[in-house]
PQR file of N, CA, C, O and H, with PARSE charges and radii, in Angstrom:
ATOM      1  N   UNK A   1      -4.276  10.982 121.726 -0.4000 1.5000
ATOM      2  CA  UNK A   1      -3.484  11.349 120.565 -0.0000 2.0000
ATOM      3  C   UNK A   1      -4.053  12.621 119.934  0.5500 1.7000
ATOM      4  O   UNK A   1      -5.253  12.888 119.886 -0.5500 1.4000
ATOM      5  N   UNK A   2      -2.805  13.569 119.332 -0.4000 1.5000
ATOM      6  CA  UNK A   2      -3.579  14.411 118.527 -0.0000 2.0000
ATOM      7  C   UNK A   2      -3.095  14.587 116.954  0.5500 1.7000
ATOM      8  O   UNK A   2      -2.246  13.783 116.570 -0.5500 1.4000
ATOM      9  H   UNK A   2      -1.830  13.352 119.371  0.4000 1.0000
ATOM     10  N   UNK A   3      -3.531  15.496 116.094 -0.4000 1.5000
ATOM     11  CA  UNK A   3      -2.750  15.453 114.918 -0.0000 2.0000
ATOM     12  C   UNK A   3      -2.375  17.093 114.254  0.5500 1.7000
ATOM     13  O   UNK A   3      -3.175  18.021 114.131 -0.5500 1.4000
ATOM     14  H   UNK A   3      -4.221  16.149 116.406  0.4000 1.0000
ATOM     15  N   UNK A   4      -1.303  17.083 113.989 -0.4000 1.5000
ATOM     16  CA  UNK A   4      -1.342  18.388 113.053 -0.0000 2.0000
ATOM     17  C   UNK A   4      -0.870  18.484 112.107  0.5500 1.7000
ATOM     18  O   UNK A   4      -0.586  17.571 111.332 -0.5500 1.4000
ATOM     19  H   UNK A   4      -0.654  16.329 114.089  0.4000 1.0000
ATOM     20  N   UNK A   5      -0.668  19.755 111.965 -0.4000 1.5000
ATOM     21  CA  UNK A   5      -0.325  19.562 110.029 -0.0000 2.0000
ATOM     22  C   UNK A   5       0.991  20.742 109.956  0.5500 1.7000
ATOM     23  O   UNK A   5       0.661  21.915 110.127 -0.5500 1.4000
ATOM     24  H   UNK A   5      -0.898  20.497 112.594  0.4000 1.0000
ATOM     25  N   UNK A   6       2.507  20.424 109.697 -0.4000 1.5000
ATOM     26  CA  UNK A   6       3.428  21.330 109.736 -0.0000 2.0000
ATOM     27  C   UNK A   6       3.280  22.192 108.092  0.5500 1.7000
ATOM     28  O   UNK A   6       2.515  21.554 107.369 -0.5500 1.4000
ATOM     29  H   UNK A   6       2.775  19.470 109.558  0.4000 1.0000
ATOM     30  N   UNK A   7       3.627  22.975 107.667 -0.4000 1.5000
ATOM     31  CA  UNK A   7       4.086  23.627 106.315 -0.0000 2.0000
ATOM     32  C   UNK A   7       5.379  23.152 106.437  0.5500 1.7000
ATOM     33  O   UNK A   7       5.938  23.065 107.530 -0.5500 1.4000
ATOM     34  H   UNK A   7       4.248  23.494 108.255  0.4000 1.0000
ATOM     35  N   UNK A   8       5.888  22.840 105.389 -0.4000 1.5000
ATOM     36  CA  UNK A   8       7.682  22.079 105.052 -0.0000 2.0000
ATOM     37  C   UNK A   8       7.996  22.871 104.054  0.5500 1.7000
ATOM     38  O   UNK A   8       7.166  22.821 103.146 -0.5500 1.4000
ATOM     39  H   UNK A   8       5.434  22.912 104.501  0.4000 1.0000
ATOM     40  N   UNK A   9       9.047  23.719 103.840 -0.4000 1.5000
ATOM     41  CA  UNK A   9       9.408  24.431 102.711 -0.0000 2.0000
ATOM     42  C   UNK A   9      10.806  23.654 102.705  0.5500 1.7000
ATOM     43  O   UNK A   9      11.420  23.358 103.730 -0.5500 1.4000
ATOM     44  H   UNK A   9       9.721  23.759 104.577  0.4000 1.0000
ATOM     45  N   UNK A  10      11.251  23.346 101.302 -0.4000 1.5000
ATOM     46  CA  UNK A  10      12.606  23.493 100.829 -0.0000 2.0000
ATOM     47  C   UNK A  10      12.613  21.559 100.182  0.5500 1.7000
ATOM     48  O   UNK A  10      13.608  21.082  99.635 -0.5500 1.4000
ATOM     49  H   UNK A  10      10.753  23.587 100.470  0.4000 1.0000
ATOM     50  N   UNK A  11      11.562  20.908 100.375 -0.4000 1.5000
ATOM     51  CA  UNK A  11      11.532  19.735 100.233 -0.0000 2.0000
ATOM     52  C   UNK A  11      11.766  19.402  98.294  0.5500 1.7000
ATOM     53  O   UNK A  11      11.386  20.213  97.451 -0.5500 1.4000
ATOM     54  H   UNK A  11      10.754  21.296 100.819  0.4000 1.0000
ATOM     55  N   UNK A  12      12.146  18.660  98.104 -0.4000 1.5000
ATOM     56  CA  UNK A  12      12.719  18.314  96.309 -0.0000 2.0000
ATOM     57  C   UNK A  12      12.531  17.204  95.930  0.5500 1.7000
ATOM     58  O   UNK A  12      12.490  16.937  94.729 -0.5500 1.4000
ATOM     59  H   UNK A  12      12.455  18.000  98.789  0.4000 1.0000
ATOM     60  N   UNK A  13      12.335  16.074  97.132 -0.4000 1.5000
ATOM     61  CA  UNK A  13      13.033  14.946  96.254 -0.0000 2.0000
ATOM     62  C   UNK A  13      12.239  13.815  97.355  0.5500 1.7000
ATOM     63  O   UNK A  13      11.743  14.066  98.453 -0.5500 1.4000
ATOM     64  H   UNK A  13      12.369  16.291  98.107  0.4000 1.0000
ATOM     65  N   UNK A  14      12.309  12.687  96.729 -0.4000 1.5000
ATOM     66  CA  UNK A  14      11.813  11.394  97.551 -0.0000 2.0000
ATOM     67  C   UNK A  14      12.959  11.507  98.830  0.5500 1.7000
ATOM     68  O   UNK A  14      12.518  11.223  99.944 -0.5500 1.4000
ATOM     69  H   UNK A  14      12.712  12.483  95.837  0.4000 1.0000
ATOM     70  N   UNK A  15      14.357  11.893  98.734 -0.4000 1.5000
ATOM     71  CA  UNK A  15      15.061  11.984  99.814 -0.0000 2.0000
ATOM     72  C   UNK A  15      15.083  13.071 101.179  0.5500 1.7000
ATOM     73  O   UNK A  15      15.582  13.065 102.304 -0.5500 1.4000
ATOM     74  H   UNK A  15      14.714  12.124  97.829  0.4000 1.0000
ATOM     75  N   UNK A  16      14.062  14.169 100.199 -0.4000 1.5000
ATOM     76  CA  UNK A  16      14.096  15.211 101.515 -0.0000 2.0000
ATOM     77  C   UNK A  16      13.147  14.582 102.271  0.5500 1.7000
ATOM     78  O   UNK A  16      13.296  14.665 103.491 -0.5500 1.4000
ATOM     79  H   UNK A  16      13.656  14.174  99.285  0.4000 1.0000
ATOM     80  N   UNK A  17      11.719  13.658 101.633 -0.4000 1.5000
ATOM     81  CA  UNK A  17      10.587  13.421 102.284 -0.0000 2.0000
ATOM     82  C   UNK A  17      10.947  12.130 103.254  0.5500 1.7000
ATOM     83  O   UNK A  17      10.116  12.073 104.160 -0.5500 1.4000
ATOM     84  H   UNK A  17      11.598  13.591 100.642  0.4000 1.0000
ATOM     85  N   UNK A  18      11.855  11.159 103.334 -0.4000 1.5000
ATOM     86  CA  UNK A  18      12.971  10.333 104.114 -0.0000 2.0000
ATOM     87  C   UNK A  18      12.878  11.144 105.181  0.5500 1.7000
ATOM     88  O   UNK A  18      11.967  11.087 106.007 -0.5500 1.4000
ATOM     89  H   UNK A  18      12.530  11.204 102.598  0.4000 1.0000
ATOM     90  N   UNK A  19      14.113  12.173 105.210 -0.4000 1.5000
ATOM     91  CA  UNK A  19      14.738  12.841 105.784 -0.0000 2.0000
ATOM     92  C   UNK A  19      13.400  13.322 107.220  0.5500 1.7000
ATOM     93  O   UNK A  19      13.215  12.958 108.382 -0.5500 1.4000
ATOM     94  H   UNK A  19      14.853  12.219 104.539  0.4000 1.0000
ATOM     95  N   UNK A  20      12.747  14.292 106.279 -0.4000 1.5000
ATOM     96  CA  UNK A  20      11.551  15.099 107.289 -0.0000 2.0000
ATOM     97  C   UNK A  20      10.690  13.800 107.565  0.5500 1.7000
ATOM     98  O   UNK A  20       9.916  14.134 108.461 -0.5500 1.4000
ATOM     99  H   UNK A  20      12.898  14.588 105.336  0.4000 1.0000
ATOM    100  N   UNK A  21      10.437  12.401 107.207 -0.4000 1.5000
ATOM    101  CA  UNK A  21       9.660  11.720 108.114 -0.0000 2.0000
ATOM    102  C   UNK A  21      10.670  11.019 109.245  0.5500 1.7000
ATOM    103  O   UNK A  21      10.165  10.726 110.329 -0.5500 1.4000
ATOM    104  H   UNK A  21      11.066  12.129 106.479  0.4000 1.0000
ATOM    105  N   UNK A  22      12.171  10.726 109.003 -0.4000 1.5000
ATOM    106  CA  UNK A  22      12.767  10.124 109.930 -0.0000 2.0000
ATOM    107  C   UNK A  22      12.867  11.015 111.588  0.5500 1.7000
ATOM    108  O   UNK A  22      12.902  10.607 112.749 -0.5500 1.4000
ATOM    109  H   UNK A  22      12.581  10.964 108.123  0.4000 1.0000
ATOM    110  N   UNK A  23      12.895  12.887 110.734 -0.4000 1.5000
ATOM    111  CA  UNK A  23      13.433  13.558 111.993 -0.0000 2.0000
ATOM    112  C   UNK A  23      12.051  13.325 112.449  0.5500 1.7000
ATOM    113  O   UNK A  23      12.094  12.933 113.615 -0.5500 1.4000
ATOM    114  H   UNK A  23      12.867  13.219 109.791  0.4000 1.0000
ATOM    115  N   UNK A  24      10.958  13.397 112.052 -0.4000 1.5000
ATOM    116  CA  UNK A  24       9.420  13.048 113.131 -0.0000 2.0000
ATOM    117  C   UNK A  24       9.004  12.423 113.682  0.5500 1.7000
ATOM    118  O   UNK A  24       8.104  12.570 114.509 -0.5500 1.4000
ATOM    119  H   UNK A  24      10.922  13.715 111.105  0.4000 1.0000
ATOM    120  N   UNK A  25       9.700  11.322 113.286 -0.4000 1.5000
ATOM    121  CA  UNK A  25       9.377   9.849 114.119 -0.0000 2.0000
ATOM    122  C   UNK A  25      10.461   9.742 115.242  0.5500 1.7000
ATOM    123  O   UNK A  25      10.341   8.938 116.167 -0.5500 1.4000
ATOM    124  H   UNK A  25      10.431  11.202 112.614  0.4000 1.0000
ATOM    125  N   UNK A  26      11.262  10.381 115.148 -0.4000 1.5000
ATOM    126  CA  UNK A  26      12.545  10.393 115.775 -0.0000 2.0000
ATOM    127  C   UNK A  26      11.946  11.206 117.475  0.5500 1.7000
ATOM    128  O   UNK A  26      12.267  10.835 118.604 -0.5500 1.4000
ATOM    129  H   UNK A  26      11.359  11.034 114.397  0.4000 1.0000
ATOM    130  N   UNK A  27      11.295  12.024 117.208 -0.4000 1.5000
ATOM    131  CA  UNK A  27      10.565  12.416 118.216 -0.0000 2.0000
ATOM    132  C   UNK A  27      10.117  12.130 119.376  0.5500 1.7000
ATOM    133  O   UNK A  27       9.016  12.079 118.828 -0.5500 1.4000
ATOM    134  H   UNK A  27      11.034  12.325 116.291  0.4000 1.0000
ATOM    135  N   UNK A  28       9.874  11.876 120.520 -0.4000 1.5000
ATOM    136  CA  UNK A  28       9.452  11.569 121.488 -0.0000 2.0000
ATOM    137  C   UNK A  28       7.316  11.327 121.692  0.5500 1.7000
ATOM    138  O   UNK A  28       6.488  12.196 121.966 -0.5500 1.4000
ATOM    139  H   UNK A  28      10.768  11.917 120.965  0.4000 1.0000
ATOM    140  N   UNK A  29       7.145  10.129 121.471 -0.4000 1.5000
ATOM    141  CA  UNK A  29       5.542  10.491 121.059 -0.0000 2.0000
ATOM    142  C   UNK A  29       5.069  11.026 120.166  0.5500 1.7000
ATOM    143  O   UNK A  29       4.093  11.741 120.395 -0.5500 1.4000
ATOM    144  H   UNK A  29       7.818   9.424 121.249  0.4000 1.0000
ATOM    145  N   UNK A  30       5.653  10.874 118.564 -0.4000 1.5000
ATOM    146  CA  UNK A  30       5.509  10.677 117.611 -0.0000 2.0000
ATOM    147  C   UNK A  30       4.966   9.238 117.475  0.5500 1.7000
ATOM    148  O   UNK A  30       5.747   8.311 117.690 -0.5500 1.4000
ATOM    149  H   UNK A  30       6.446  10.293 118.378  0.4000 1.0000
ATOM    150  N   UNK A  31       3.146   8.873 116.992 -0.4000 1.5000
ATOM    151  CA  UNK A  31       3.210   7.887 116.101 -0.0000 2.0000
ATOM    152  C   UNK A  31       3.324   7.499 115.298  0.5500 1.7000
ATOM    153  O   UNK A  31       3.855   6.405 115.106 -0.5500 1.4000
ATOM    154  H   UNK A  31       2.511   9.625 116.818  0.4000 1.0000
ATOM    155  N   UNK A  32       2.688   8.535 114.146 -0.4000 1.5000
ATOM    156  CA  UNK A  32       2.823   8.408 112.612 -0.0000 2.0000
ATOM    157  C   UNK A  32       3.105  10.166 112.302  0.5500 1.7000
ATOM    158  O   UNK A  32       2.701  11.203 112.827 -0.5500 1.4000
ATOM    159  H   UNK A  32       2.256   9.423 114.303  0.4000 1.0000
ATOM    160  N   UNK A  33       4.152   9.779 110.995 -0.4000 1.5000
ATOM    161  CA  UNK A  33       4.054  11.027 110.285 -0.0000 2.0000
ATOM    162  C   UNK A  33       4.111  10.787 108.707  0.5500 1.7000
ATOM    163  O   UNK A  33       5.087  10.278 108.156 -0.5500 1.4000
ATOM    164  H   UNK A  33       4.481   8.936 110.568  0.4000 1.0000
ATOM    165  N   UNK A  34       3.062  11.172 108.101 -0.4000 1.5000
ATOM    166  CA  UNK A  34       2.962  11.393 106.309 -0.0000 2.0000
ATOM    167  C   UNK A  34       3.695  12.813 106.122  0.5500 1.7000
ATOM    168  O   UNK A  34       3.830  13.710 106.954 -0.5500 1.4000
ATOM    169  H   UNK A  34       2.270  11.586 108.549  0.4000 1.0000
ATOM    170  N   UNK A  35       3.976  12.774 105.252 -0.4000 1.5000
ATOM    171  CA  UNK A  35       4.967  13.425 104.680 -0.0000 2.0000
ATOM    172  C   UNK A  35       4.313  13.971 103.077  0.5500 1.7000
ATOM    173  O   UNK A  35       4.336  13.197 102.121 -0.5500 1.4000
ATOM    174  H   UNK A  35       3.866  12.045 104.577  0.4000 1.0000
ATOM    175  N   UNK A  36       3.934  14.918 102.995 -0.4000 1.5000
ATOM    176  CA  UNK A  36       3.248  14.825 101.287 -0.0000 2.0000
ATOM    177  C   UNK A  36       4.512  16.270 100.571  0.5500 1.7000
ATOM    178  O   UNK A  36       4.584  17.458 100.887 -0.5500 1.4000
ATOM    179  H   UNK A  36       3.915  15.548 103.772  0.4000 1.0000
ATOM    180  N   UNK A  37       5.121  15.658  99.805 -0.4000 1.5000
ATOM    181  CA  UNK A  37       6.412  16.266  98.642 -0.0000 2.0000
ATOM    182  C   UNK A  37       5.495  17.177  97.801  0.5500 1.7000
ATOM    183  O   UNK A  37       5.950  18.313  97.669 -0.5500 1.4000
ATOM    184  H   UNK A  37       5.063  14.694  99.548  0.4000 1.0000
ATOM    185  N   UNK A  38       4.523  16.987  97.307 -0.4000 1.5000
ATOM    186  CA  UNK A  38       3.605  17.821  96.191 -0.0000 2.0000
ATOM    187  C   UNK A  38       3.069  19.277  97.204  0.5500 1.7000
ATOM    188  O   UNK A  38       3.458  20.399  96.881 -0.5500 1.4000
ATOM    189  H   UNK A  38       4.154  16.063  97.414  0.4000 1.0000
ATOM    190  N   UNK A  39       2.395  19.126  98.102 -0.4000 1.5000
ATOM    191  CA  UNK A  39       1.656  19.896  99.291 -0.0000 2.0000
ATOM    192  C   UNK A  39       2.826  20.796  99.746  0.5500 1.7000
ATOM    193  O   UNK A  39       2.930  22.021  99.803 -0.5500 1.4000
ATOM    194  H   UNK A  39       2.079  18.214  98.365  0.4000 1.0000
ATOM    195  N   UNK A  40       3.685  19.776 100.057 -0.4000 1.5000
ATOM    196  CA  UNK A  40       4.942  20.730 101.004 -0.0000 2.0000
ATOM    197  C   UNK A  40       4.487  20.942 102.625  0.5500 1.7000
ATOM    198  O   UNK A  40       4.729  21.871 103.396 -0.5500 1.4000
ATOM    199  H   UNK A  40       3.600  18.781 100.011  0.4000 1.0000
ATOM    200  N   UNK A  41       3.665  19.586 102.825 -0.4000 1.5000
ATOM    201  CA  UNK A  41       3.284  19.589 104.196 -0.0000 2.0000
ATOM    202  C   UNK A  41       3.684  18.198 105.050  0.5500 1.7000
ATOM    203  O   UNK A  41       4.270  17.342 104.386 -0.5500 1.4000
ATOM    204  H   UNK A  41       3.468  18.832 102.198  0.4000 1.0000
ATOM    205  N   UNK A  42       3.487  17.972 106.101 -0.4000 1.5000
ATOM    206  CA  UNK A  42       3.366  16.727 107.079 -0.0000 2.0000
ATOM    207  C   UNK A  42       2.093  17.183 108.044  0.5500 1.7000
ATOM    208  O   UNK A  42       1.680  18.264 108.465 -0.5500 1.4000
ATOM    209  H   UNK A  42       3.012  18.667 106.641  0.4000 1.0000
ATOM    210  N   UNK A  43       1.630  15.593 108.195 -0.4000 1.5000
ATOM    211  CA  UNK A  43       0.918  15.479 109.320 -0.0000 2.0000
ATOM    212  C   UNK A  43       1.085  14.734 110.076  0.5500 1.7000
ATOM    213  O   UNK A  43       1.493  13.607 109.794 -0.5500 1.4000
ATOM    214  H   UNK A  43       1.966  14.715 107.853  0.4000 1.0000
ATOM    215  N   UNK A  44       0.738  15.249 111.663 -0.4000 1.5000
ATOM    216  CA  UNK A  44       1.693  13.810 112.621 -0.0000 2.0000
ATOM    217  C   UNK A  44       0.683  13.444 113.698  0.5500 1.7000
ATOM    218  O   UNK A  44      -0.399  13.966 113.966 -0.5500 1.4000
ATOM    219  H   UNK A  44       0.406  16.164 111.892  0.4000 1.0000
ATOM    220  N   UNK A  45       1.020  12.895 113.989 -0.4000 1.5000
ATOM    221  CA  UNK A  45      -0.443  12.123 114.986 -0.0000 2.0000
ATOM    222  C   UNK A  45       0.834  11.944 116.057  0.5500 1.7000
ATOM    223  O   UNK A  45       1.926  11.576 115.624 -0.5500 1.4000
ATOM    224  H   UNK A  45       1.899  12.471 113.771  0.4000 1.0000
ATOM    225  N   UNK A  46       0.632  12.225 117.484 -0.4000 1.5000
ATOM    226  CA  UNK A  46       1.232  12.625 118.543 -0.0000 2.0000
ATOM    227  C   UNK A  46       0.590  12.510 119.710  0.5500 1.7000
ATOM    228  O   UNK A  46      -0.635  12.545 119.819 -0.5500 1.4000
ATOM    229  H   UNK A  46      -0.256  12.524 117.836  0.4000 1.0000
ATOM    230  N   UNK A  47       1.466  12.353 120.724 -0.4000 1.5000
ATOM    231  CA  UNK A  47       0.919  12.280 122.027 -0.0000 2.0000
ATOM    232  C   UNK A  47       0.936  13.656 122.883  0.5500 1.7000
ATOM    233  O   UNK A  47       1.886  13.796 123.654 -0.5500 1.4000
ATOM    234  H   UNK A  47       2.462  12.324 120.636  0.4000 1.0000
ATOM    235  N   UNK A  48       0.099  14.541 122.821 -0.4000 1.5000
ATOM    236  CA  UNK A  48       0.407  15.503 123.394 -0.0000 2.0000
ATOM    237  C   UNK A  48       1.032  16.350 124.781  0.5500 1.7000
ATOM    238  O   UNK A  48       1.467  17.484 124.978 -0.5500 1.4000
ATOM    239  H   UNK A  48      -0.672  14.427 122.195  0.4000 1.0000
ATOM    240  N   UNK A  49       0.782  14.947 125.721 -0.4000 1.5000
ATOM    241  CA  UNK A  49       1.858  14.528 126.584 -0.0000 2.0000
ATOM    242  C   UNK A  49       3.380  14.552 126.522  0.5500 1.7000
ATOM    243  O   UNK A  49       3.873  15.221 127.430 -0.5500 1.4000
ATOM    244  H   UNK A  49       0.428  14.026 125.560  0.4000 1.0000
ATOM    245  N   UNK A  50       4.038  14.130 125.889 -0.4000 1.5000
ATOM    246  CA  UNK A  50       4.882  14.124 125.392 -0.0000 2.0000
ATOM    247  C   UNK A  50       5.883  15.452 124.674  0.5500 1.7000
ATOM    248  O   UNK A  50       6.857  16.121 125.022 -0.5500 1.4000
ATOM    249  H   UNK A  50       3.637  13.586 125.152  0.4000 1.0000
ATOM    250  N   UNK A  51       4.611  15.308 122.998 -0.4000 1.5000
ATOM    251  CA  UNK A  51       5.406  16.956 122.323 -0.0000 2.0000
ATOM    252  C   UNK A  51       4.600  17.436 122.435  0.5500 1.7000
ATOM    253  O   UNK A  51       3.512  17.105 122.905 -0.5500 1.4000
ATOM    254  H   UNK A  51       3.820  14.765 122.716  0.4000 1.0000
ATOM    255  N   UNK A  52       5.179  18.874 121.775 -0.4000 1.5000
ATOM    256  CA  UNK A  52       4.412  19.849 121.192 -0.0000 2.0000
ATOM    257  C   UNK A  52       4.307  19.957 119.283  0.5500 1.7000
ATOM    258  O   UNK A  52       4.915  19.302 118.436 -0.5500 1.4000
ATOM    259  H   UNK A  52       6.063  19.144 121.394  0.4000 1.0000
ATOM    260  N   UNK A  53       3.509  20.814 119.163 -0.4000 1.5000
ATOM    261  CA  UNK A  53       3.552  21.603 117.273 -0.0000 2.0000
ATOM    262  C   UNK A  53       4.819  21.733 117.248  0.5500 1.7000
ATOM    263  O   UNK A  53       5.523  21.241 116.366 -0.5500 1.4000
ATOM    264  H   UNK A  53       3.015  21.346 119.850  0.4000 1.0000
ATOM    265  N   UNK A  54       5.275  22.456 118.279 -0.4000 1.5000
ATOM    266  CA  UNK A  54       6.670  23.351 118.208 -0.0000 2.0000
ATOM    267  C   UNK A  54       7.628  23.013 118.254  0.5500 1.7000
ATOM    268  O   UNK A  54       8.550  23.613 117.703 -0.5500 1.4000
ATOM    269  H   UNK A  54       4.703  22.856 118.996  0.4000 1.0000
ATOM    270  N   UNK A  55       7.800  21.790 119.010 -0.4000 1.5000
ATOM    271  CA  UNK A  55       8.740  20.908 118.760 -0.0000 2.0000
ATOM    272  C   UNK A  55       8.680  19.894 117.903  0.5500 1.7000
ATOM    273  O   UNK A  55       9.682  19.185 117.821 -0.5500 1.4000
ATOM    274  H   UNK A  55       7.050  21.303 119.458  0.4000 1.0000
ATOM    275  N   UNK A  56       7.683  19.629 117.193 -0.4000 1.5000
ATOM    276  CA  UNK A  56       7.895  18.633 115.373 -0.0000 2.0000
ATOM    277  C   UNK A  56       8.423  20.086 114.909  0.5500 1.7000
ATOM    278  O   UNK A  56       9.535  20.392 115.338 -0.5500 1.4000
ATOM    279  H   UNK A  56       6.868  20.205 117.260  0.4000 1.0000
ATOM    280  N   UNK A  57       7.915  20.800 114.277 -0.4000 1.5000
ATOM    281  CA  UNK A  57       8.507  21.545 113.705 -0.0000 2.0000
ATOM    282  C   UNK A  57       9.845  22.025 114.182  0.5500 1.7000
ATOM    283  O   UNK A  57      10.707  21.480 113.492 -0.5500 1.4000
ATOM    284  H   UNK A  57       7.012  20.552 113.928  0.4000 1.0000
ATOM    285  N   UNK A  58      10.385  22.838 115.097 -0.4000 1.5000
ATOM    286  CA  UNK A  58      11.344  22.607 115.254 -0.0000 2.0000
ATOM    287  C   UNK A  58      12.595  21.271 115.100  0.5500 1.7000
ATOM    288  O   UNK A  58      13.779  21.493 114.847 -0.5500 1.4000
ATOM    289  H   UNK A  58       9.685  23.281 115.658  0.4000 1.0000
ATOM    290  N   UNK A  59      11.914  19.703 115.350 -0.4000 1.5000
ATOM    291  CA  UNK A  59      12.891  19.148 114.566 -0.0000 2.0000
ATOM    292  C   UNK A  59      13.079  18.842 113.088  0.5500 1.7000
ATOM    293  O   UNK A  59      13.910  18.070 112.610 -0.5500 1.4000
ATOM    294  H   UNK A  59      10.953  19.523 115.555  0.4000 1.0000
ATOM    295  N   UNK A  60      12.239  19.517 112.488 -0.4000 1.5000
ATOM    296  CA  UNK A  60      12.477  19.461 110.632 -0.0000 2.0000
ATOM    297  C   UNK A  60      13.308  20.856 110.790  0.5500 1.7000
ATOM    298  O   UNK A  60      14.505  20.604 110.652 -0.5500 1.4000
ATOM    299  H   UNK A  60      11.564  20.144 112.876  0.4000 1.0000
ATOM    300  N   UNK A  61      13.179  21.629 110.925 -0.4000 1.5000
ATOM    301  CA  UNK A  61      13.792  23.211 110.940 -0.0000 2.0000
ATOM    302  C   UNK A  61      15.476  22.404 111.398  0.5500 1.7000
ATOM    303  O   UNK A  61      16.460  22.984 110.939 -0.5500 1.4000
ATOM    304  H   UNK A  61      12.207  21.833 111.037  0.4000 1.0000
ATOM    305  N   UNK A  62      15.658  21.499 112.015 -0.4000 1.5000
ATOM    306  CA  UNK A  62      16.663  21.238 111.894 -0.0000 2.0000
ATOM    307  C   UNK A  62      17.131  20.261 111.637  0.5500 1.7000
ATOM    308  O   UNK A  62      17.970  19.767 112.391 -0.5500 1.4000
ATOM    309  H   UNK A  62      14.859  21.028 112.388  0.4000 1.0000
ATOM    310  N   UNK A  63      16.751  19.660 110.500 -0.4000 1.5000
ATOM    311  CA  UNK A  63      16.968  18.746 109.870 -0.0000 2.0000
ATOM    312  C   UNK A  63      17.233  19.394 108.288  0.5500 1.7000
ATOM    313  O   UNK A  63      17.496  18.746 107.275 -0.5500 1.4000
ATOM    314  H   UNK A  63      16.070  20.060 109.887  0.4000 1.0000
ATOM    315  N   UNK A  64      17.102  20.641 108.395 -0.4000 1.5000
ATOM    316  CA  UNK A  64      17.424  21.530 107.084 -0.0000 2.0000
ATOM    317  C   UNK A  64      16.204  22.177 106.336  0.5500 1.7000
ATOM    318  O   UNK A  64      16.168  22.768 105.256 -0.5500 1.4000
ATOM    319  H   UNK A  64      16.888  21.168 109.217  0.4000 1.0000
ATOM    320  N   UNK A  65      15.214  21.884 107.242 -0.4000 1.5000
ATOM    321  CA  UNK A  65      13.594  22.450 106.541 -0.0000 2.0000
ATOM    322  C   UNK A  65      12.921  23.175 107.236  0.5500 1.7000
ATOM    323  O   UNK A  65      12.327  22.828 108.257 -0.5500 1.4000
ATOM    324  H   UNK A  65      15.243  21.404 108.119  0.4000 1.0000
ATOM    325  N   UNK A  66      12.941  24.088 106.829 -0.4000 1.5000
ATOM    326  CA  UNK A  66      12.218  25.028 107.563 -0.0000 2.0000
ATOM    327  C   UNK A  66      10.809  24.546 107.429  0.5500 1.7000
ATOM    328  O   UNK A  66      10.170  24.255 106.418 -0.5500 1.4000
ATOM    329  H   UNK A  66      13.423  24.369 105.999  0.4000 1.0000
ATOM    330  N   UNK A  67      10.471  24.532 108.727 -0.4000 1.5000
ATOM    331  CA  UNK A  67       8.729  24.396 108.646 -0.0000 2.0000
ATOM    332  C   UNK A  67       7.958  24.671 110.143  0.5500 1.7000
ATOM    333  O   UNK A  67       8.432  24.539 111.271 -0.5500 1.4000
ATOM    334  H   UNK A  67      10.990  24.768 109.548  0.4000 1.0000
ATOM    335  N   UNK A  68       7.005  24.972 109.854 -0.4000 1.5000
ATOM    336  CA  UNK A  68       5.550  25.575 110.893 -0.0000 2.0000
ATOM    337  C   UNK A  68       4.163  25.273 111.050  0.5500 1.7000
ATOM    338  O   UNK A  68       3.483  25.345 110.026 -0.5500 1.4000
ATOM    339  H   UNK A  68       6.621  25.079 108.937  0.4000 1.0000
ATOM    340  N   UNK A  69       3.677  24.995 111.971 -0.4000 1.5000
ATOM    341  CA  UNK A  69       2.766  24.483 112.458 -0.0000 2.0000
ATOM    342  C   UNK A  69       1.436  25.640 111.692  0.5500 1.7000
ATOM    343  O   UNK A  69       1.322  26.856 111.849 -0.5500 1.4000
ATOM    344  H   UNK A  69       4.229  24.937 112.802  0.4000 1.0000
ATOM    345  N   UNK A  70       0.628  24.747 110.911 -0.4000 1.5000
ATOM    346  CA  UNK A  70      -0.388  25.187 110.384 -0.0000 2.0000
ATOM    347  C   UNK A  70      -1.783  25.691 111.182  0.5500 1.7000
ATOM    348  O   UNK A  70      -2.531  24.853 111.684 -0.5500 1.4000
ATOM    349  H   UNK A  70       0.720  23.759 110.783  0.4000 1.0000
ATOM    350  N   UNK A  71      -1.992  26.753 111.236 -0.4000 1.5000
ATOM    351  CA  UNK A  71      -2.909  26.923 112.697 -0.0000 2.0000
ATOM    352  C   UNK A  71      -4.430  26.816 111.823  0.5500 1.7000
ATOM    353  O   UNK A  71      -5.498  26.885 112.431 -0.5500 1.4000
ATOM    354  H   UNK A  71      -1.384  27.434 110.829  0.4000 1.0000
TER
END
């Protein structure tokens, strides 16, 4: 497993933070994803097998949030 940490811009509400943890889990080898509304970040613990950074982020980016893998 590994973990990273996306930047989430555009997040408002207990419903955007729903939203950006459902599209992460939704993922393929996604185990866990926190979601922090104050930060404006996620972190996801992943199988690297599986995804990539680039693809969590890419599925919040389309889920209406733009966001990027924190290097």
């Amino acid at each position: 497993m590994a973990t990273t940490t996306l930047k989430i811009s555009g997040m408002t509400c207990g419903h955007c933070v729903k939203s950006v943890t459902e599209a992460l889990e939704d993922v393929d080898g996604v185990k866990r994803a926190d979601v922090d509304l104050q930060q404006g970040r996620a972190t996801v613990e992943y199988d690297e097998s599986r995804t990539t950074p680039r693809s969590l982020a890419q599925a919040v980016t389309e889920e209406g949030y733009p966001a990027e893998e924190i290097q």
